[in-house]
C-alpha positions in Angstrom: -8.2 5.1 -6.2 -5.1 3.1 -7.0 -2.9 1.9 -4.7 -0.2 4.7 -3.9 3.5 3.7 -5.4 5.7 3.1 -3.0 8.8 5.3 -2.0 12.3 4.2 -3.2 14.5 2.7 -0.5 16.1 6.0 0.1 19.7 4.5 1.0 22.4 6.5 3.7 24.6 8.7 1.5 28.1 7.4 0.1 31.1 9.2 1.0 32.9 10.8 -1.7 36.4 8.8 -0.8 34.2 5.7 -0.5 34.5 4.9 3.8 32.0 4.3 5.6 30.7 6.6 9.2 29.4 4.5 12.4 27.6 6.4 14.7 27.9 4.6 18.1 25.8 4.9 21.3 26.9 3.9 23.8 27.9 5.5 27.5 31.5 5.3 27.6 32.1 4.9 23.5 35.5 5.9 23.9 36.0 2.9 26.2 35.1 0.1 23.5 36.6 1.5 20.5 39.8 2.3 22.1 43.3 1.3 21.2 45.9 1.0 18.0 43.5 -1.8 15.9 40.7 0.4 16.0 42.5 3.5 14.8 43.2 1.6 11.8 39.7 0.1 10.8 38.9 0.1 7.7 35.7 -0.5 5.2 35.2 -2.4 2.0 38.9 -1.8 -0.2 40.7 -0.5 2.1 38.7 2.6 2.7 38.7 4.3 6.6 35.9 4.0 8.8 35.1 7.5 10.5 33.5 7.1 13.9 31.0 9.4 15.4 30.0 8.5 19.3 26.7 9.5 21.0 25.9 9.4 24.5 22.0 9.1 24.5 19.7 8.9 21.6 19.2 12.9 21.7 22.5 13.2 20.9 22.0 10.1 18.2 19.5 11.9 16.6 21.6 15.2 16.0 24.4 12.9 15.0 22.4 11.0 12.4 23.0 12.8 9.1 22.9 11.6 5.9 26.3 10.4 5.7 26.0 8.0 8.4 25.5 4.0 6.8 25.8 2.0 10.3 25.1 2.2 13.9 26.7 0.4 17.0 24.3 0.1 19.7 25.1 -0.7 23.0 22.5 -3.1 24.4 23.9 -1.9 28.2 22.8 1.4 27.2 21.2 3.2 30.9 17.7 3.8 30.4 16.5 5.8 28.2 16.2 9.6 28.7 13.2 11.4 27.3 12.6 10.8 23.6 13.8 14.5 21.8 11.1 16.6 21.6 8.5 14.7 24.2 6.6 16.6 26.7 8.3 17.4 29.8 7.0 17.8 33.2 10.0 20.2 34.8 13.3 19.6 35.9 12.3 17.0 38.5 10.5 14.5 36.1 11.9 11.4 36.2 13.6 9.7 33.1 11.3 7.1 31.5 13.1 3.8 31.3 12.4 1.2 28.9 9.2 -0.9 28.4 11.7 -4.0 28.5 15.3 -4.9 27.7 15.6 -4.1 23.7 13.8 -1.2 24.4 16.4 1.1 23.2 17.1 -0.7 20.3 14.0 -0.7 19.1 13.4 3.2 19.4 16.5 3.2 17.6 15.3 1.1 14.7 12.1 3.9 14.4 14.6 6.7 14.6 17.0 5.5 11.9 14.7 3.0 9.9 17.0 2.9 6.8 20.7 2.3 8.6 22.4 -0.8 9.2 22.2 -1.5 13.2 24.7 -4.0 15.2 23.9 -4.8 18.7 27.2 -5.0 21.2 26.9 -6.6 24.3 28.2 -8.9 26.7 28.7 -12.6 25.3 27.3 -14.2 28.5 24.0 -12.1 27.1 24.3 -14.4 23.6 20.7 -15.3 24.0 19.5 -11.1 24.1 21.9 -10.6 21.5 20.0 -13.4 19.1 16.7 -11.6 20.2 18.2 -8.1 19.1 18.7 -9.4 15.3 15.0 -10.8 15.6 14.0 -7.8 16.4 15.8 -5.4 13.6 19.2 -5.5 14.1 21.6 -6.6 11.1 23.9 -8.5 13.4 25.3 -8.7 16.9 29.2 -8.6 18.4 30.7 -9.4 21.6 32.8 -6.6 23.6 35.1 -8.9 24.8 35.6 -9.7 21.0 35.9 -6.3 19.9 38.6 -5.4 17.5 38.9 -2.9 14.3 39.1 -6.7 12.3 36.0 -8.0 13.6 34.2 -4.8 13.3 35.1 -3.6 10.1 33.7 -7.0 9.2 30.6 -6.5 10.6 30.2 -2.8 9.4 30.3 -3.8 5.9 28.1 -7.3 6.1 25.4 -5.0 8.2 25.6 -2.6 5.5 25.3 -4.5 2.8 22.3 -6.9 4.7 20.5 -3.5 5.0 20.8 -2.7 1.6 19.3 -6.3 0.7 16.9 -6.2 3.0 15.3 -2.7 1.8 15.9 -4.3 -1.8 13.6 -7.1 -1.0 11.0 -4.8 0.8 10.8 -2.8 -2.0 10.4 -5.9 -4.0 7.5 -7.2 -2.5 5.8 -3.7 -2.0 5.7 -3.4 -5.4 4.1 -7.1 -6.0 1.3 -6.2 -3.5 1.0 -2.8 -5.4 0.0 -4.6 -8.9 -2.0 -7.2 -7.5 -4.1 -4.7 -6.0 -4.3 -2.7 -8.5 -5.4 -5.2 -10.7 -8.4 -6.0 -8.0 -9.1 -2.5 -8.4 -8.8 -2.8 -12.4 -11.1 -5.6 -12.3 -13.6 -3.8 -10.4 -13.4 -0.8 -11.5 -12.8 -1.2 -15.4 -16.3 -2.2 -17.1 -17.6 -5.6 -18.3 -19.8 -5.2 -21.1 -23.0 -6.5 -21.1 -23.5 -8.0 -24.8 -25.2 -11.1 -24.3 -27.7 -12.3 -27.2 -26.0 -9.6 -29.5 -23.8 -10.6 -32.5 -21.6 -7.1 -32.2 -18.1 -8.0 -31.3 -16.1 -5.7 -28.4 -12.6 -4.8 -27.9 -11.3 -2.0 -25.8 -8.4 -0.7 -24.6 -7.5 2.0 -21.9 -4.3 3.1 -20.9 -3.3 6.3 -18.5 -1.6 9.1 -18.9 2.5 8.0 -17.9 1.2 5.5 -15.9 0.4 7.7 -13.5 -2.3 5.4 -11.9 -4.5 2.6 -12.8 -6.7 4.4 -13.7 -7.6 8.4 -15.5 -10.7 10.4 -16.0 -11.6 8.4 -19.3 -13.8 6.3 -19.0 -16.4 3.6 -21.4 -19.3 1.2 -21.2 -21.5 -0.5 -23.1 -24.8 -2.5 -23.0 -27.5 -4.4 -24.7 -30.9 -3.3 -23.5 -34.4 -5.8 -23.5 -35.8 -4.3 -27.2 -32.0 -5.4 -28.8 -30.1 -2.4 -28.4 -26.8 -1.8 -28.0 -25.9 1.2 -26.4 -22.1 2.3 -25.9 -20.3 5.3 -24.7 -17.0 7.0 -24.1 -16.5 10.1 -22.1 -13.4 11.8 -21.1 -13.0 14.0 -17.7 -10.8 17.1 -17.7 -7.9 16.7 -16.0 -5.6 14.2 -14.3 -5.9 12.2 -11.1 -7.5 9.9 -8.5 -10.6 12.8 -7.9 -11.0 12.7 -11.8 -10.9 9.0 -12.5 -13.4 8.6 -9.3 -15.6 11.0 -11.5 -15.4 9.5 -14.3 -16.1 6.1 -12.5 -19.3 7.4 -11.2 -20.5 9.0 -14.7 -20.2 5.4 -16.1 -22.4 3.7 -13.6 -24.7 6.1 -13.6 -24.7 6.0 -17.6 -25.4 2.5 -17.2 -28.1 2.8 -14.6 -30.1 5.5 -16.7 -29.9 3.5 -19.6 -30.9 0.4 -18.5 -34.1 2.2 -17.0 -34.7 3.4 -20.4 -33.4 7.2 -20.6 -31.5 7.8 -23.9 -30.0 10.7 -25.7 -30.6 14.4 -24.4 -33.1 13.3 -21.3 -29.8 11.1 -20.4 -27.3 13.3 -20.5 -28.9 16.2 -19.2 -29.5 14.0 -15.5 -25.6 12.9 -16.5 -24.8 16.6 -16.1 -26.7 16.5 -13.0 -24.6 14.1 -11.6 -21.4 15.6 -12.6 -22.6 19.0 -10.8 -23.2 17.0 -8.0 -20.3 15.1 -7.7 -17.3 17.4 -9.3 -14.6 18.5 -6.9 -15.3 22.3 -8.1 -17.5 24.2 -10.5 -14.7 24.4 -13.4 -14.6 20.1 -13.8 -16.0 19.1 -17.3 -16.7 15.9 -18.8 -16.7 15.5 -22.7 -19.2 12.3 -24.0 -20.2 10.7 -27.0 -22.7 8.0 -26.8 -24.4 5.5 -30.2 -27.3 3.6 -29.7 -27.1 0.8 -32.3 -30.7 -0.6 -33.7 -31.6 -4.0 -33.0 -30.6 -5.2 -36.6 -26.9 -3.1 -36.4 -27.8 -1.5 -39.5 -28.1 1.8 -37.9 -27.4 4.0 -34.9 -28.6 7.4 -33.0 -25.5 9.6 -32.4 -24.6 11.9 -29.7 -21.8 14.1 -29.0 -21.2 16.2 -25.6 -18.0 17.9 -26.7 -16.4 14.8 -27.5 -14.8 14.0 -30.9 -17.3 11.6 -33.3 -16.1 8.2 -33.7 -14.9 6.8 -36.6 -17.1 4.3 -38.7 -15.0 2.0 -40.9 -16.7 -0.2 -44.1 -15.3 -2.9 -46.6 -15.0 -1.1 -49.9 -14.8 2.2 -48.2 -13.0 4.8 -47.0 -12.5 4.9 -43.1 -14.8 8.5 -42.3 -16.2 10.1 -39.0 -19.6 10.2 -37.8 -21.3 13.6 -38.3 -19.5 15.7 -35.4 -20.8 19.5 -36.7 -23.6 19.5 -34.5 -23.5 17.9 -31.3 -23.7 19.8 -27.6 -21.1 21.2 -25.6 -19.7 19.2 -22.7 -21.0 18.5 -19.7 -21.2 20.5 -16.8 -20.6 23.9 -19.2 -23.7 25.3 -20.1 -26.3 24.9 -17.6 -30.1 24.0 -19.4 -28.4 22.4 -22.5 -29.4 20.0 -25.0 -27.6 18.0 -27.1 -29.0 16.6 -30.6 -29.5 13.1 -31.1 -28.6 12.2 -34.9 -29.6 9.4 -37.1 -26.9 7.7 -38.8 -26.7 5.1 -41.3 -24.1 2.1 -40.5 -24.3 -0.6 -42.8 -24.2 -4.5 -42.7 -20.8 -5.3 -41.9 -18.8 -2.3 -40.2 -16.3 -1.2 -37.6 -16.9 1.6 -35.1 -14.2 3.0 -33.1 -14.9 5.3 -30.7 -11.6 7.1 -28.8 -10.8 9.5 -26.4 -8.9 12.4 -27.3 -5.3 11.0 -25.7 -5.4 8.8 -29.1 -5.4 11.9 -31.5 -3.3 14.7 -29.1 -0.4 12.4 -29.1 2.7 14.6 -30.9 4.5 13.3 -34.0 8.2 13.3 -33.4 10.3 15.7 -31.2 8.0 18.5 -32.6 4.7 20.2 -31.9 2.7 18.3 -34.2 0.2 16.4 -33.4 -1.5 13.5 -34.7 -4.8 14.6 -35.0 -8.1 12.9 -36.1 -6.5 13.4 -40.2 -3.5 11.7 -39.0 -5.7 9.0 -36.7 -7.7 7.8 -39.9 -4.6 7.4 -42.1 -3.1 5.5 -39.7 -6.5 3.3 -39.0 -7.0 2.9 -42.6 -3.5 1.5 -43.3 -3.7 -0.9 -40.6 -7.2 -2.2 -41.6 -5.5 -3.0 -44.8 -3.0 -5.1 -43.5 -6.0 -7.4 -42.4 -5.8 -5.9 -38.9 -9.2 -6.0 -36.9 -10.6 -6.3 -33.2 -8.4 -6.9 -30.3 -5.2 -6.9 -33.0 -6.3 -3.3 -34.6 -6.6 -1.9 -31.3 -3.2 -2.9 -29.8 -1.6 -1.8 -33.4 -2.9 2.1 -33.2 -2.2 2.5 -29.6 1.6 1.0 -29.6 1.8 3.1 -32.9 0.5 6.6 -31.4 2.9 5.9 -28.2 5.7 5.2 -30.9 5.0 8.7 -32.9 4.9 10.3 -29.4 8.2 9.0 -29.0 7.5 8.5 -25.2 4.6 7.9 -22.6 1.7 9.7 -23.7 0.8 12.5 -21.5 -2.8 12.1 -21.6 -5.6 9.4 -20.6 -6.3 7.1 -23.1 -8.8 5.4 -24.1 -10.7 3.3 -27.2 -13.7 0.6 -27.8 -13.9 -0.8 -31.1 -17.7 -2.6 -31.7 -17.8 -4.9 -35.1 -20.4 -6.4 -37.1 -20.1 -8.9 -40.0 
């Protein structure tokens, strides 16, 4: 569903004293880093510089631990033996040499993809050396410029470049992440189709920790030919991209069957077909309620699949729920079931909120407690009298349930909110 998160930049590991280990490759290593200023190198404040040398990158590969920040790469390097762990043909094969010149460095680049790399060569080969850094490398030295100086200097600047540099990756990763993901919101989320009726719409949907974009809640609502508006909110058990793609496809099949003209128990009995069908194994449930509000608003058919009854709100009155003692069980429970489709009386100006049950199973504090629907309608009905309604009544009781909760709620959440007069 959702775009994956990406990994952190998992950066070499910092050695306890605060130096810094360079692996170099290179066939003669003890040749180049030879003599009394290289003995005393040092890293950033003073700290030593412990040197491990490799031959070949098989023996790079065992070398490259955790505790290794930078590489030295010599760009003179023979070619290459036989990456570790290749086929090989018997002990006459020939060694495979490199497709062309920076070869090596580039296999070392995919074997060490988070370390700082410096290319050393020769400085009448300036122009490979400039092609190295275009390639991957964090900088390039000279051998016949070589000294502990110069390359402690260059350790610590490639180090810190590669640091930026997986910064800044991780930077932009992230920016693509949420501009997909809102691609995805925006076609995956629903638009309501209201047009020609007077009811106003608000919703909001959040998931569980942020896990992903999106949860197995999920909502709709339409206005059909005759004047009807027809809404729902259903909620799928459990967590994750197979759940949310469930509930996806319960919502655009609820809005296909009821723009065809299916309605109460005929509908959700070919909605439990669907979830049969389309459940990743026989113990998935979905929980429903759906209103169908009369042409004039004045009144509405409930149903209820498992799913808690939404709460109807009036001027003069006390918020209350909708009848909830006799709807079905969920779907996908009880094969052959039916679910009874009640007559209720709304009003001529009114509220209806209709939730999920992340908005109610939200704890209270560091205890057990939980909100629950008692706690849910005090807290609607004090906010309704602070003149709170729509969009601002709907952003007040979820940042006040994740408040109570006293972190990110563990469950999916979601609520619509229709309003007349």
């Amino acid at each position: 569903m959702p775009v994956p998160a990406p990994r952190p930049a998992e950066q070499p590991v910092a050695l306890p004293d605060g130096g810094l280990t360079l692996l170099v490759i290179e066939d003669d290593p003890g040749g180049t880093l030879s003599g009394p200023d290289m003995a005393a190198m040092t890293g950033a404040a003073g700290k030593p510089v412990r040197i491990r040398t490799a031959r070949n990158l098989t023996e790079a590969a065992r070398l490259l631990t955790d505790d290794v920040q930078c590489i030295l790469l010599d760009l003179e390097l023979p070619p290459l033996e036989q990456a570790p762990g290749a086929r090989t043909g018997g002990p006459c094969e020939e060694k495979e040499t490199p497709a062309d010149e920076l070869e090596t460095l580039r296999r070392v680049l995919r074997l060490a993809p988070r370390h700082a790399v410096l290319a050393l060569t020769a400085e009448a080969d300036a122009e490979r050396a400039a092609e190295a850094v275009r390639v991957g490398a964090q900088d390039y030295l000279f051998r016949d410029e070589l000294d502990g100086r110069v390359l402690s200097r260059a350790i610590r600047y490639a180090v810190e470049r590669k640091r930026a540099d997986l910064a800044q990756r991780q930077l932009t990763e992230t920016r693509l992440r949420a501009q997909e993901n809102a691609r995805l919101e925006r076609g995956l989320l629903p638009h309501p189709l209201l047009a020609g009726s007077d009811l106003r719409f608000a919703a909001r949907y959040r998931p569980g920790r942020s896990r992903a974009l999106l949860g197995g809640d999920f909502y709709d609502t339409v206005r059909t030919p005759d004047g009807t508006v027809h809404a729902m909110i259903g909620d799928v058990c459990g967590h994750g991209p197979d759940e949310a793609a469930l509930g996806v496809s319960l919502r655009i099949a609820w809005r296909a069957l009821t723009l065809s003209g299916l309605s109460g128990d005929e509908l959700l009995d070919t909605l439990q077909q669907v979830l049969e069908h389309e459940r990743a194994d026989e113990e998935i449930f979905a929980t429903l309620c759906t209103v169908d509000i009369s042409p004039d608003g004045r009144s509405a058919a409930l149903c209820l699949a498992g799913h808690p009854a939404p709460l109807l709100v009036r001027p003069g009155q006390a918020p209350a729920l909708l009848p909830q003692d006799d709807g079905g069980p969920a779907l996908g429970l009880l094969p052959g079931a039916r679910w009874p489709r009640r007559e209720v009386e709304l009003g001529d100006a009114w509220s209806l909120l209709m939730y999920t049950d992340g908005l109610i199973e939200g704890r209270i504090g560091a205890g057990n407690r939980r909100l629950g629907q008692e706690g849910m309608i005090e807290m609607i009905t004090r906010q309704v009298k602070e003149g709170l309604r729509g969009e601002g009544l709907l952003e007040a009781a979820v940042a006040e349930v994740r408040a109570l909760n006293g972190e990110e709620l563990t469950d999916d959440l979601a609520v619509l909110l229709l309003e007349r007069g």
